[in-house]
CHARMM internal coordinates of N, CA and C (Angstrom, degrees):
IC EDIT
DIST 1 N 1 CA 1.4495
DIST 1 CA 1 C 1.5276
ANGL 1 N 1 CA 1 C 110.92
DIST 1 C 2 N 1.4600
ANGL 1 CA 1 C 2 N 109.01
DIHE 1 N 1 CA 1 C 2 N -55.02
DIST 2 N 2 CA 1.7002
ANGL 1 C 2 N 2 CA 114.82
DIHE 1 CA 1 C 2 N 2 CA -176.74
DIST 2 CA 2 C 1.9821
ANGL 2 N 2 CA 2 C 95.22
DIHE 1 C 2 N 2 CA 2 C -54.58
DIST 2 C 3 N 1.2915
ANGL 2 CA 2 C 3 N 129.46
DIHE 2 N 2 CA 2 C 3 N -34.62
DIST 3 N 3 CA 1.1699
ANGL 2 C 3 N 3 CA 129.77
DIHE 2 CA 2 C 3 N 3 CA 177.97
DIST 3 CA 3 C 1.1500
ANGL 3 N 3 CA 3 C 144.93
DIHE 2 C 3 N 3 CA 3 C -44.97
DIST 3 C 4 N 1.8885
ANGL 3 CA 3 C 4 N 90.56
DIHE 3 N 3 CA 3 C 4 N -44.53
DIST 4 N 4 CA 1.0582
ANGL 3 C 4 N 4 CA 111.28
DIHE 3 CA 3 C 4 N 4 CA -178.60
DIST 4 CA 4 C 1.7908
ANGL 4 N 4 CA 4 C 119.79
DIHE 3 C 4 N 4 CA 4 C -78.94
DIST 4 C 5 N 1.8104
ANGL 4 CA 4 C 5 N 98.66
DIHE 4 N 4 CA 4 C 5 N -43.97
DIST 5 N 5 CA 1.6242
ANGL 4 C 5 N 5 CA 113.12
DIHE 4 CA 4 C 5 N 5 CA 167.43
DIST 5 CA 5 C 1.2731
ANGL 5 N 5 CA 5 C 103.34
DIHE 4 C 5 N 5 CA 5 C -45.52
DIST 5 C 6 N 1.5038
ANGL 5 CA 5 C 6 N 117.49
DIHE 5 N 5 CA 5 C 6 N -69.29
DIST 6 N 6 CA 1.6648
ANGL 5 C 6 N 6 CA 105.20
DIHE 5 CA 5 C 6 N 6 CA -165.77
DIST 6 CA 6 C 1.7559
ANGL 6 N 6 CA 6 C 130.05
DIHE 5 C 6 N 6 CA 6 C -61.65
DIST 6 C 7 N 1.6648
ANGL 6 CA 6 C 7 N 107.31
DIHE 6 N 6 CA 6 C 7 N -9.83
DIST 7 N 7 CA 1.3388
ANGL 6 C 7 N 7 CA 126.97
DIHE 6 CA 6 C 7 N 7 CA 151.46
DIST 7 CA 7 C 1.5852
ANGL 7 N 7 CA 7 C 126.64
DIHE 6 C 7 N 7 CA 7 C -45.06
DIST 7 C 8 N 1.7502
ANGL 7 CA 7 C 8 N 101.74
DIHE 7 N 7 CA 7 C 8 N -48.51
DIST 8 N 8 CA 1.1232
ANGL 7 C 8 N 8 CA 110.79
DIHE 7 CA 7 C 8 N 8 CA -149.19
DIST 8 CA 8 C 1.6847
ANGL 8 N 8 CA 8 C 97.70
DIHE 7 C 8 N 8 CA 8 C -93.99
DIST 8 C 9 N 1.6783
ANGL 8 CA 8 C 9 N 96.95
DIHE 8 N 8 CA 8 C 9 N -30.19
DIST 9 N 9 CA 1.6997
ANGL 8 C 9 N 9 CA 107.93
DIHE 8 CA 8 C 9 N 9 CA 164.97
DIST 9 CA 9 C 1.4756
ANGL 9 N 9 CA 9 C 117.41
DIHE 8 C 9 N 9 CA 9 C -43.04
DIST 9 C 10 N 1.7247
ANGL 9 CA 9 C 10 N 104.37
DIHE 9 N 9 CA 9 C 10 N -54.40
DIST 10 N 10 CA 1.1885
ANGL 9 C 10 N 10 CA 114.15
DIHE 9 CA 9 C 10 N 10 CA 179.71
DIST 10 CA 10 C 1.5319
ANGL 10 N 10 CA 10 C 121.12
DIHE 9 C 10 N 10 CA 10 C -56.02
DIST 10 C 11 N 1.1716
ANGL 10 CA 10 C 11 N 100.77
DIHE 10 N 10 CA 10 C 11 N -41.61
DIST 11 N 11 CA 1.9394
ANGL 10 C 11 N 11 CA 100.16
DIHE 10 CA 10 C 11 N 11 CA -169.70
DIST 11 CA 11 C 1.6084
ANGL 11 N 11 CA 11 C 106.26
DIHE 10 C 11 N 11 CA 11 C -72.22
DIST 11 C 12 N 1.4556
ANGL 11 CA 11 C 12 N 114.99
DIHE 11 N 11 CA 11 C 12 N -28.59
DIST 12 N 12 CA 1.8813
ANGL 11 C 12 N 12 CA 124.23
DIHE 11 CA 11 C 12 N 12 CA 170.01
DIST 12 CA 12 C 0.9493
ANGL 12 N 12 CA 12 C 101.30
DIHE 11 C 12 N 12 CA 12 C -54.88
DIST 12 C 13 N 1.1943
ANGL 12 CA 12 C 13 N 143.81
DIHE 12 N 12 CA 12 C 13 N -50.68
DIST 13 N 13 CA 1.5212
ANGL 12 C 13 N 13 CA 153.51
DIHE 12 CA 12 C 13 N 13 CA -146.49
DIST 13 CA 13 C 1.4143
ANGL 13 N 13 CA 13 C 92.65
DIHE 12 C 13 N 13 CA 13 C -87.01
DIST 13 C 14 N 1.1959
ANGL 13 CA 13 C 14 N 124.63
DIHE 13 N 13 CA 13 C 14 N -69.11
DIST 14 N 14 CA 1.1381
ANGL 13 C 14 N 14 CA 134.88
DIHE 13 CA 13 C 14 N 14 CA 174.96
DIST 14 CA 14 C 1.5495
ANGL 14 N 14 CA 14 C 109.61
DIHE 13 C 14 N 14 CA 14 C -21.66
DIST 14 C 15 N 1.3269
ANGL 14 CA 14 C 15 N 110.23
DIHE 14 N 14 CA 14 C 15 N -85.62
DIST 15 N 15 CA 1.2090
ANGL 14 C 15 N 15 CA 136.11
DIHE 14 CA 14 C 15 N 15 CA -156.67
DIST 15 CA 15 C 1.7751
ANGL 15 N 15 CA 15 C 115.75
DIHE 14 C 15 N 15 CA 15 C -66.15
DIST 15 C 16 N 1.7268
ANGL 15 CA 15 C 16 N 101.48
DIHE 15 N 15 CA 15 C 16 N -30.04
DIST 16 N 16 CA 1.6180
ANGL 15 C 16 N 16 CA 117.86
DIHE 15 CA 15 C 16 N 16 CA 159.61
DIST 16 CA 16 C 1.4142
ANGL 16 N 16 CA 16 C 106.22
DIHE 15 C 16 N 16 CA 16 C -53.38
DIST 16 C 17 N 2.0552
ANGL 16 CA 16 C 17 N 114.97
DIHE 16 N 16 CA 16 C 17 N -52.40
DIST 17 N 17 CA 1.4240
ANGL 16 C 17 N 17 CA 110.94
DIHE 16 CA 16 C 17 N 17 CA -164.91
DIST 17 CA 17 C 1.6088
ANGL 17 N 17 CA 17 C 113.23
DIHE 16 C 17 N 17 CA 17 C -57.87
DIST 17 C 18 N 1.7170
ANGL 17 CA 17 C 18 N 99.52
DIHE 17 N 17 CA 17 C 18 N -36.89
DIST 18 N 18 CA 1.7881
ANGL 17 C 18 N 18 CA 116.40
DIHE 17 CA 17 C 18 N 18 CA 177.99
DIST 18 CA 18 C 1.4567
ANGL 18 N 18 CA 18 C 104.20
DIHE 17 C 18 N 18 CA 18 C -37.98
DIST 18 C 19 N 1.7548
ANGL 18 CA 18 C 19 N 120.42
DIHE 18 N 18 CA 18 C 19 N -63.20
DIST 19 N 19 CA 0.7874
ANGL 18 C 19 N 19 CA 126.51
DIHE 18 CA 18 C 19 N 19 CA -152.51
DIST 19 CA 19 C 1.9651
ANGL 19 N 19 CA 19 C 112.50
DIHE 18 C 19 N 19 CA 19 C -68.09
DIST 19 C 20 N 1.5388
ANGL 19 CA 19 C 20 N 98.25
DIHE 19 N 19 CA 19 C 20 N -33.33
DIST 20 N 20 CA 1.2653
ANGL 19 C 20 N 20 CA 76.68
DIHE 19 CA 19 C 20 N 20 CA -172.19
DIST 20 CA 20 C 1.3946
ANGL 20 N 20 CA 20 C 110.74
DIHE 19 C 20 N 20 CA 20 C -100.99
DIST 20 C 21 N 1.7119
ANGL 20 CA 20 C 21 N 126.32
DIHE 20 N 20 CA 20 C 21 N 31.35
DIST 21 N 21 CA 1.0846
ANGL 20 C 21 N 21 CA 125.03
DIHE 20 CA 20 C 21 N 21 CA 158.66
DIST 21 CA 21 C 1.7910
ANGL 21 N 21 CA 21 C 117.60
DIHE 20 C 21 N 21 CA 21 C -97.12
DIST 21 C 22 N 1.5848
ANGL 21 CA 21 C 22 N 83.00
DIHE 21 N 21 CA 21 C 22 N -7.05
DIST 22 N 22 CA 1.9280
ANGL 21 C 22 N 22 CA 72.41
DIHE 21 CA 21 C 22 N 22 CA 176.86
DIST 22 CA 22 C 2.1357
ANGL 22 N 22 CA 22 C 80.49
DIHE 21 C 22 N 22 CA 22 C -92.14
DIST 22 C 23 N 0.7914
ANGL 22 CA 22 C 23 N 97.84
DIHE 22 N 22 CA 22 C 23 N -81.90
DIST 23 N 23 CA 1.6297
ANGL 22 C 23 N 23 CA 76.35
DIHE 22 CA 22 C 23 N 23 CA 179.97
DIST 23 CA 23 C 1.3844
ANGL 23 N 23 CA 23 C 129.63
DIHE 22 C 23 N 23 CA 23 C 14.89
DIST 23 C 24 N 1.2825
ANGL 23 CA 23 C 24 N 118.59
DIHE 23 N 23 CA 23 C 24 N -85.95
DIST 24 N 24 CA 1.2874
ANGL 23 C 24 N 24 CA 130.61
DIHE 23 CA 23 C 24 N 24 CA 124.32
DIST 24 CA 24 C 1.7752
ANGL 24 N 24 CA 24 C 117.90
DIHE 23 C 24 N 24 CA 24 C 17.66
DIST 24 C 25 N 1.4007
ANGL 24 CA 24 C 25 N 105.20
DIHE 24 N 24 CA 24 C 25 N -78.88
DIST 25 N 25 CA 1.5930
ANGL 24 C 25 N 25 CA 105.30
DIHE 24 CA 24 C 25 N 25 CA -165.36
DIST 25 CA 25 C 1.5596
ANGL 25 N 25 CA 25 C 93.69
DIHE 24 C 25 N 25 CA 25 C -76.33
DIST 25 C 26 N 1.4449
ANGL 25 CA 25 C 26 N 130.19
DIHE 25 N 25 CA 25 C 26 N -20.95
DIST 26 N 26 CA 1.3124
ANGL 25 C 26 N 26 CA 135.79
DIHE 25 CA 25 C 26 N 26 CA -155.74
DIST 26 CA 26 C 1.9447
ANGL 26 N 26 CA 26 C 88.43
DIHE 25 C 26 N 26 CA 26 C -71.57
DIST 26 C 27 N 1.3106
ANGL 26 CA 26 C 27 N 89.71
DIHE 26 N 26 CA 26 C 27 N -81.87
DIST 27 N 27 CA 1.6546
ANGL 26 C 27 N 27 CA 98.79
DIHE 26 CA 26 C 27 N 27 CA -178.10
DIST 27 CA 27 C 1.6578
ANGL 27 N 27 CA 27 C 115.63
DIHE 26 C 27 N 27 CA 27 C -53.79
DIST 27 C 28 N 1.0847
ANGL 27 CA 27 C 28 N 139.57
DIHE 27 N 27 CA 27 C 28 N 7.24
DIST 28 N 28 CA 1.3695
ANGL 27 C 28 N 28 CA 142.03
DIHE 27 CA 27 C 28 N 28 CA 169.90
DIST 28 CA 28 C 1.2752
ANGL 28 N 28 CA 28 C 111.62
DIHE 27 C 28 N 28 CA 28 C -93.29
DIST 28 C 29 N 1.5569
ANGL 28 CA 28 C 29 N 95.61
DIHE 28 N 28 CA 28 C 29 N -29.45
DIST 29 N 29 CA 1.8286
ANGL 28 C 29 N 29 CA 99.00
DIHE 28 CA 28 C 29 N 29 CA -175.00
DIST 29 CA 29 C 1.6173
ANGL 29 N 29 CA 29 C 108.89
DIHE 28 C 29 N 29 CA 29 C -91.63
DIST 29 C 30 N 1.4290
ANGL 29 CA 29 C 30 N 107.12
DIHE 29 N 29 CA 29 C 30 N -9.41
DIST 30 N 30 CA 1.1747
ANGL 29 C 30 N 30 CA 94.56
DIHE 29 CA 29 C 30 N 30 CA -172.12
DIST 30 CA 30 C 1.4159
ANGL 30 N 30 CA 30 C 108.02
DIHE 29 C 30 N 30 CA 30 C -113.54
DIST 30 C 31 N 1.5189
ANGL 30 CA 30 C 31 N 115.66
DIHE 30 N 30 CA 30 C 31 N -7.32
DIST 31 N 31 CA 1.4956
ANGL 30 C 31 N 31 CA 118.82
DIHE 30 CA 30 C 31 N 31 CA 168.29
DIST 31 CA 31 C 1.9988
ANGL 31 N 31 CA 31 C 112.46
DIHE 30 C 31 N 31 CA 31 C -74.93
DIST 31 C 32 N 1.5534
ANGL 31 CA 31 C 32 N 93.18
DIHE 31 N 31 CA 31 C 32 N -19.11
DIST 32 N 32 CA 1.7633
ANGL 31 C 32 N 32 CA 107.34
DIHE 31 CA 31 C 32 N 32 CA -172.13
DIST 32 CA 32 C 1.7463
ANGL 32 N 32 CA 32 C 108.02
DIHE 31 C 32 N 32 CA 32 C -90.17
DIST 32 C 33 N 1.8871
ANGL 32 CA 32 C 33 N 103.75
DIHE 32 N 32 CA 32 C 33 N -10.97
DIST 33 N 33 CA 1.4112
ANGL 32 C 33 N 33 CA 103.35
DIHE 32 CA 32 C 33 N 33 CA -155.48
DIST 33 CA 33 C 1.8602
ANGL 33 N 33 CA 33 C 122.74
DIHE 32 C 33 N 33 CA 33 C -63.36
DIST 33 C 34 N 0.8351
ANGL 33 CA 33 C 34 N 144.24
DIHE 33 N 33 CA 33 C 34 N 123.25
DIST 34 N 34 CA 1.0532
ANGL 33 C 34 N 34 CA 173.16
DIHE 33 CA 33 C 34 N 34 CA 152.60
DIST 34 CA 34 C 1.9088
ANGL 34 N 34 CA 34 C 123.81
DIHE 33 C 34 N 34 CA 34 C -64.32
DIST 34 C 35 N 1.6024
ANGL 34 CA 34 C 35 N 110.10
DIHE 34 N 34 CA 34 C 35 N 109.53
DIST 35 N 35 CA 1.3231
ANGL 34 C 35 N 35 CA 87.66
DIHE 34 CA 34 C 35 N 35 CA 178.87
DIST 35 CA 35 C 0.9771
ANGL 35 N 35 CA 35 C 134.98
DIHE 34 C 35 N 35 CA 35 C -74.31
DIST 35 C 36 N 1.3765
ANGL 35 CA 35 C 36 N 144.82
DIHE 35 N 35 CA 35 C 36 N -3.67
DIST 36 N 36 CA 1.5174
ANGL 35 C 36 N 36 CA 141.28
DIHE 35 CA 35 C 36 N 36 CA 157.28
DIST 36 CA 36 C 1.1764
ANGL 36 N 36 CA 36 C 124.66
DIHE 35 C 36 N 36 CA 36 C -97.79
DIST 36 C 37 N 1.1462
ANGL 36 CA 36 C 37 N 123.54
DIHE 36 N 36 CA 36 C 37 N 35.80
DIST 37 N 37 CA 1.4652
ANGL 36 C 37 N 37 CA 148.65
DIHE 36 CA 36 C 37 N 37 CA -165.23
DIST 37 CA 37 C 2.0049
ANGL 37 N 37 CA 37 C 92.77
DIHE 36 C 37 N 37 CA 37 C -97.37
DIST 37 C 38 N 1.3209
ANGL 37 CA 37 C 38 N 132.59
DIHE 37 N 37 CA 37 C 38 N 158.39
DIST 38 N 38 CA 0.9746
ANGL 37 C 38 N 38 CA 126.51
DIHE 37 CA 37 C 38 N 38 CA 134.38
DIST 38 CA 38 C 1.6971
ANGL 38 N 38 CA 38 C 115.79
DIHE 37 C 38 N 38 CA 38 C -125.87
DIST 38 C 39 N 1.3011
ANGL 38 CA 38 C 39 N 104.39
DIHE 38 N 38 CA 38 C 39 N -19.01
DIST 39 N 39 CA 1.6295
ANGL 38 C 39 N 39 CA 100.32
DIHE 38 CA 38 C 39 N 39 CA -176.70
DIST 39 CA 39 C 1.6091
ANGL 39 N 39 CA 39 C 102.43
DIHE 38 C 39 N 39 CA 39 C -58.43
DIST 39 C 40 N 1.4734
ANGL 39 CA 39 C 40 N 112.06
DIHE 39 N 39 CA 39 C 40 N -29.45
DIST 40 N 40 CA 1.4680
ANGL 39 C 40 N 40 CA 106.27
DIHE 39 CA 39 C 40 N 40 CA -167.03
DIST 40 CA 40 C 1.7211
ANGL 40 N 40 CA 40 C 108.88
DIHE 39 C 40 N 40 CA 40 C -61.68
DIST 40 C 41 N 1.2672
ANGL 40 CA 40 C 41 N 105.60
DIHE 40 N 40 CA 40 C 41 N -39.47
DIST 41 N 41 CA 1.5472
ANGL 40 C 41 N 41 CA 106.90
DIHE 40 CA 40 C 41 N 41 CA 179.30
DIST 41 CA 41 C 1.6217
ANGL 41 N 41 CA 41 C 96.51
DIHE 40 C 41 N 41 CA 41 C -72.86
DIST 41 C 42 N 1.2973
ANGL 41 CA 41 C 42 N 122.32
DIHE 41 N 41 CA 41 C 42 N -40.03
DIST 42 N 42 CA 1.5734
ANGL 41 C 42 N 42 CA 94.96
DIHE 41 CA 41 C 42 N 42 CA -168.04
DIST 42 CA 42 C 2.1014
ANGL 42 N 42 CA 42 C 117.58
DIHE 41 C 42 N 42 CA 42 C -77.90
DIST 42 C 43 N 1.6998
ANGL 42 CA 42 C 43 N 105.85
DIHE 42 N 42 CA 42 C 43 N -12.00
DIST 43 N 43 CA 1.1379
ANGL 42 C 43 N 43 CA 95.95
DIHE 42 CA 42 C 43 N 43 CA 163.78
DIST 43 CA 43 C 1.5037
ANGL 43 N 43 CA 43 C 120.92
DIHE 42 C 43 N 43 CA 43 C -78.64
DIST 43 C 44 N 1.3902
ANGL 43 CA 43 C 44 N 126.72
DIHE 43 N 43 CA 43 C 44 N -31.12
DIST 44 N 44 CA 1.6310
ANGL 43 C 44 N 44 CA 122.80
DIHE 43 CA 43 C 44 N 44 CA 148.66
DIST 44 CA 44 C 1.2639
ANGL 44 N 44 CA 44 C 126.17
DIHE 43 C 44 N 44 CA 44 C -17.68
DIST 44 C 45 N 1.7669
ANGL 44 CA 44 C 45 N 100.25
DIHE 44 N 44 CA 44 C 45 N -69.37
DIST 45 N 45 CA 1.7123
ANGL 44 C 45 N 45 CA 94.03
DIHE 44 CA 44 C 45 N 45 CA 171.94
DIST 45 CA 45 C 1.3264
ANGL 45 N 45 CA 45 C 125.63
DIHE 44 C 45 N 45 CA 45 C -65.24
DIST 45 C 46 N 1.0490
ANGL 45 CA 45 C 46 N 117.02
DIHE 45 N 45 CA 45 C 46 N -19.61
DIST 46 N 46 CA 1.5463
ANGL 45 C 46 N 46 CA 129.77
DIHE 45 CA 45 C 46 N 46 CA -176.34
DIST 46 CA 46 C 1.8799
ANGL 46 N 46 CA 46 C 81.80
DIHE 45 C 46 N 46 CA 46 C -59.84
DIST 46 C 47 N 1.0103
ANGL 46 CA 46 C 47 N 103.04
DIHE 46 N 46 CA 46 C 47 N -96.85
DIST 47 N 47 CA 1.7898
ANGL 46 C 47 N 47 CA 113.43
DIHE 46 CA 46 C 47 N 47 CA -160.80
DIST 47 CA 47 C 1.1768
ANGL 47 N 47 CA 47 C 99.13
DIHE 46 C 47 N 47 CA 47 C -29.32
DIST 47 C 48 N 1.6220
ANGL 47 CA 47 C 48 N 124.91
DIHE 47 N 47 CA 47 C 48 N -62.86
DIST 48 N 48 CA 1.6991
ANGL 47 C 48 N 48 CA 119.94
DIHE 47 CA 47 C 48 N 48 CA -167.83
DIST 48 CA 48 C 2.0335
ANGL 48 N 48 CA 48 C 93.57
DIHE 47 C 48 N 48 CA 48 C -46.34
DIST 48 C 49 N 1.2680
ANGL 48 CA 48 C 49 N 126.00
DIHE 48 N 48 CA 48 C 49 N -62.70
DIST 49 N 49 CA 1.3962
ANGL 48 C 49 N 49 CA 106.40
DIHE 48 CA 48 C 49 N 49 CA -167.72
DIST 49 CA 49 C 1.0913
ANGL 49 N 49 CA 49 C 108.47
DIHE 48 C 49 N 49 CA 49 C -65.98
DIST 49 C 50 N 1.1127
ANGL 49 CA 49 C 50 N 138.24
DIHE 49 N 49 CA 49 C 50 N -28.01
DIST 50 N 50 CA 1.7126
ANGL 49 C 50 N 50 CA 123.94
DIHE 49 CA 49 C 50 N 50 CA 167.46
DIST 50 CA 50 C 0.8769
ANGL 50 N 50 CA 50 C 102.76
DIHE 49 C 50 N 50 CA 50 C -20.12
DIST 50 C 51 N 1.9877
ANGL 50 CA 50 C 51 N 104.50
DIHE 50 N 50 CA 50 C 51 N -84.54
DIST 51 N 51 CA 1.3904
ANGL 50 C 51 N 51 CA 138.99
DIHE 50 CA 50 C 51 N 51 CA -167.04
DIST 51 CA 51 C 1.2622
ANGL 51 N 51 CA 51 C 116.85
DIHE 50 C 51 N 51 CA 51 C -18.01
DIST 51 C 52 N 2.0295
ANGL 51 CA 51 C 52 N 89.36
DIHE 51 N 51 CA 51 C 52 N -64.62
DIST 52 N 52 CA 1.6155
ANGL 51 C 52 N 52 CA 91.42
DIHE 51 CA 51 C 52 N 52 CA -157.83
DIST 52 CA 52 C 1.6945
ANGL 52 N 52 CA 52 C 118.13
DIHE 51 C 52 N 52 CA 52 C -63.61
DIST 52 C 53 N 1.5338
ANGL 52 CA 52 C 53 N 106.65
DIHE 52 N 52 CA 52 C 53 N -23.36
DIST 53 N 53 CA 1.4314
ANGL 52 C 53 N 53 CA 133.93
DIHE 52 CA 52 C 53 N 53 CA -146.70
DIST 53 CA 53 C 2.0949
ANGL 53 N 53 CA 53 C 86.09
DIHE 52 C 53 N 53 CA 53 C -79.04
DIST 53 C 54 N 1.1558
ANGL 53 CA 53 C 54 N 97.29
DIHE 53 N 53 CA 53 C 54 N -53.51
DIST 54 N 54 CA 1.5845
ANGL 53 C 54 N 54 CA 118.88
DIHE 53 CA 53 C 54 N 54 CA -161.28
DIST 54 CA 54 C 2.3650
ANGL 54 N 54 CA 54 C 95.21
DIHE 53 C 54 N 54 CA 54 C -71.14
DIST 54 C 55 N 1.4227
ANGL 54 CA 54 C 55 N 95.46
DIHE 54 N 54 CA 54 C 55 N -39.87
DIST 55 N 55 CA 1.6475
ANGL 54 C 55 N 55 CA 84.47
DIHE 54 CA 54 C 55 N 55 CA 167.67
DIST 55 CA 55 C 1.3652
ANGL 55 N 55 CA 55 C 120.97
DIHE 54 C 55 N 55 CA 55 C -77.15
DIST 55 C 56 N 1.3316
ANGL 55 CA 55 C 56 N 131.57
DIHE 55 N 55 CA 55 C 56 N -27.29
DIST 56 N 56 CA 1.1864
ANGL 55 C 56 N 56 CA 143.30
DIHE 55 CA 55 C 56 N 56 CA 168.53
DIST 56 CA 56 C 1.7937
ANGL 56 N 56 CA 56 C 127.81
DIHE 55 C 56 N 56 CA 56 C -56.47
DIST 56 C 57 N 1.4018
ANGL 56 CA 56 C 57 N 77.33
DIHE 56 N 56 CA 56 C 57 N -27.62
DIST 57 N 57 CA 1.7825
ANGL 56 C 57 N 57 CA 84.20
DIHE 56 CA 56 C 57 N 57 CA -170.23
DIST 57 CA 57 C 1.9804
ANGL 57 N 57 CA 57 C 93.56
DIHE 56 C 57 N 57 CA 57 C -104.55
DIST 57 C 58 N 1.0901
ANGL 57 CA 57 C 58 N 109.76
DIHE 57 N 57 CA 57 C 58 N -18.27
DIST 58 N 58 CA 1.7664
ANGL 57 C 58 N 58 CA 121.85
DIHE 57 CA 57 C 58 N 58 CA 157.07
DIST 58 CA 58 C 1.5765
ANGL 58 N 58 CA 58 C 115.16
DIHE 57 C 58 N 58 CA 58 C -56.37
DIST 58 C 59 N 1.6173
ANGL 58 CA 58 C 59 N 106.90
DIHE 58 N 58 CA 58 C 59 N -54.34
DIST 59 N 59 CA 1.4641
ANGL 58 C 59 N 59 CA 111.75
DIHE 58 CA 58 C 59 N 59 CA -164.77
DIST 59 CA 59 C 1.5129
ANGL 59 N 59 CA 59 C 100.37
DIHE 58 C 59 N 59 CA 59 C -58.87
DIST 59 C 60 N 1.5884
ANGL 59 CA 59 C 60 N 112.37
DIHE 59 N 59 CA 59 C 60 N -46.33
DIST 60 N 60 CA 1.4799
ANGL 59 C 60 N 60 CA 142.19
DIHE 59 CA 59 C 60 N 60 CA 179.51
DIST 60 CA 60 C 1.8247
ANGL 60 N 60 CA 60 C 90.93
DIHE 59 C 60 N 60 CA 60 C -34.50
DIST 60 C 61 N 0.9469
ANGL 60 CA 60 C 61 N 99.05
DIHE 60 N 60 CA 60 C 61 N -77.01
DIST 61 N 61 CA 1.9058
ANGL 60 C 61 N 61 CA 117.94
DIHE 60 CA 60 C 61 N 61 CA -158.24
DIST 61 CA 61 C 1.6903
ANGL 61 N 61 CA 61 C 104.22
DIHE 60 C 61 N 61 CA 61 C -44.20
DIST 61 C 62 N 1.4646
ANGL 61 CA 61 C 62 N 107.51
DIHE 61 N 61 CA 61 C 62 N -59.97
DIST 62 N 62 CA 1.2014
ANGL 61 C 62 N 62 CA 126.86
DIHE 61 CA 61 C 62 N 62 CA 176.35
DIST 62 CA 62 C 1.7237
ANGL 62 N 62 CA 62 C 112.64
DIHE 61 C 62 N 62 CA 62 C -61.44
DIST 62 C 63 N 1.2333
ANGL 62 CA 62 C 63 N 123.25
DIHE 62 N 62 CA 62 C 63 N -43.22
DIST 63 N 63 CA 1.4655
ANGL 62 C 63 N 63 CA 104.53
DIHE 62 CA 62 C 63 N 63 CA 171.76
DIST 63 CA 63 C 2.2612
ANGL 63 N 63 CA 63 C 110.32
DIHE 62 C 63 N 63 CA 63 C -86.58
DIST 63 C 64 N 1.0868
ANGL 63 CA 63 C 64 N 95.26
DIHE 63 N 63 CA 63 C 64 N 18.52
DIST 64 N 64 CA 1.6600
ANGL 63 C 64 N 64 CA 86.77
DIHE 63 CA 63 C 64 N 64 CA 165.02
DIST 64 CA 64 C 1.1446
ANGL 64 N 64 CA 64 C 78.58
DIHE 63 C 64 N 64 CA 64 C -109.63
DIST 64 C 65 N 1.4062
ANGL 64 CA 64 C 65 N 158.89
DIHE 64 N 64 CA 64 C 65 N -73.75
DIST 65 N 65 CA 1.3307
ANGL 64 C 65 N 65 CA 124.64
DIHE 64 CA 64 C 65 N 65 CA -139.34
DIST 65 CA 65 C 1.8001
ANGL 65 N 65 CA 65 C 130.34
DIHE 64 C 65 N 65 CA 65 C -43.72
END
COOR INIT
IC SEED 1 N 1 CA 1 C
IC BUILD
């Protein structure tokens, strides 16, 4: 049981740190953005699917507890 909590601690933690590194790439790309740029939009999407992927699998964790 104590195993499983400190597992489940771990993967929150985890998945909070995920979140605020796509964060992170989100606002870098958009403080750097440039209009003829395209990597800048494709590192955007990059972070938003992090994001979204990394809150989703959070919401997940948190409603089994």
């Amino acid at each position: 049981m104590t195993n499983q909590k400190s597992t489940r601690k771990l993967e929150i933690g985890f998945h909070i740190f995920i979140i605020l590194f796509a964060i992170f790439i989100i606002i870098s790309s958009i403080l750097e953005y440039e209009e003829t740029e395209r990597t800048t939009v494709m590192w955007i999407l990059m972070g938003v699917l992090i994001g979204l992927s990394s809150i989703f699998r959070l919401i997940k964790l948190v409603k089994r507890q």
